[in-house]
C-alpha positions in Angstrom: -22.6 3.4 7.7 -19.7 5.0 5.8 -19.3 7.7 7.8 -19.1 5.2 10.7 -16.1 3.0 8.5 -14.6 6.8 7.9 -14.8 8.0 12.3 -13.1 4.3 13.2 -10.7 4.6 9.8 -9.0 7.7 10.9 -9.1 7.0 14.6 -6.8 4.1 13.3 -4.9 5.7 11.5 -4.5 8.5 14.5 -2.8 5.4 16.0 -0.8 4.3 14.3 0.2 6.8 11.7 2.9 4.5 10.5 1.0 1.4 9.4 0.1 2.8 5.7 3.6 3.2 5.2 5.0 0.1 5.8 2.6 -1.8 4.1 3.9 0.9 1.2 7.7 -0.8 1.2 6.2 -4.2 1.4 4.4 -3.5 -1.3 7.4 -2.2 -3.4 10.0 -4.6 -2.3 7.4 -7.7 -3.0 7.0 -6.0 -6.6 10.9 -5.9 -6.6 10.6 -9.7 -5.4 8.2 -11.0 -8.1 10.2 -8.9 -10.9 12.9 -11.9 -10.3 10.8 -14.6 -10.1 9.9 -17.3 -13.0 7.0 -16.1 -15.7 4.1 -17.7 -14.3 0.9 -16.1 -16.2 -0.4 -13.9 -12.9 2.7 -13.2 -11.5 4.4 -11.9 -14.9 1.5 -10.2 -15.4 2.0 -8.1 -11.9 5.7 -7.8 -12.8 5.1 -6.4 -16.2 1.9 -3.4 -15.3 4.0 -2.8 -12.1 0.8 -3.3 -10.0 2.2 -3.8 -6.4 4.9 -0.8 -7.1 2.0 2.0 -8.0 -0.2 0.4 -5.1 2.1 0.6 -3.0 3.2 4.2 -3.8 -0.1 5.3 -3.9 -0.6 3.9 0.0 2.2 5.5 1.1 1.8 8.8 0.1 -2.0 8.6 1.5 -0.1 7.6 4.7 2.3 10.3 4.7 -0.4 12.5 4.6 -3.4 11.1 6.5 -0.7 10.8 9.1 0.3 14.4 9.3 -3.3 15.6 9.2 -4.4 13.3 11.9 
């Protein structure tokens, strides 16, 4: 079973090798977004740990290289 979700996982990603990325920036730019916003109790949470921003680093550098080894 996992190595079933791993074969159709990378054959995506052979696809479409730029996906991981942009989901990356909209990651970052929605952190960017919510560090403006008002100080509701989950979103100043997120703006304060930075959440989105590492999440969304961490995707994109997986991307950059899943997508140059696929």
């Amino acid at each position: 079973m996992i190595n079933e979700f791993f074969n159709r996982f990378s054959e995506f990603i052979a696809r479409m090798p730029g996906l991981p990325i942009l989901i990356a920036l909209s990651l970052i730019l929605l952190n960017f977004v919510l560090q403006l916003l008002i100080d509701a109790p989950i979103v100043g949470w997120m703006a304060q740990t930075n959440c989105l921003l590492h999440l969304g680093l961490v995707i994109g550098l997986l991307g950059l290289l899943l997508g140059e080894a696929l």
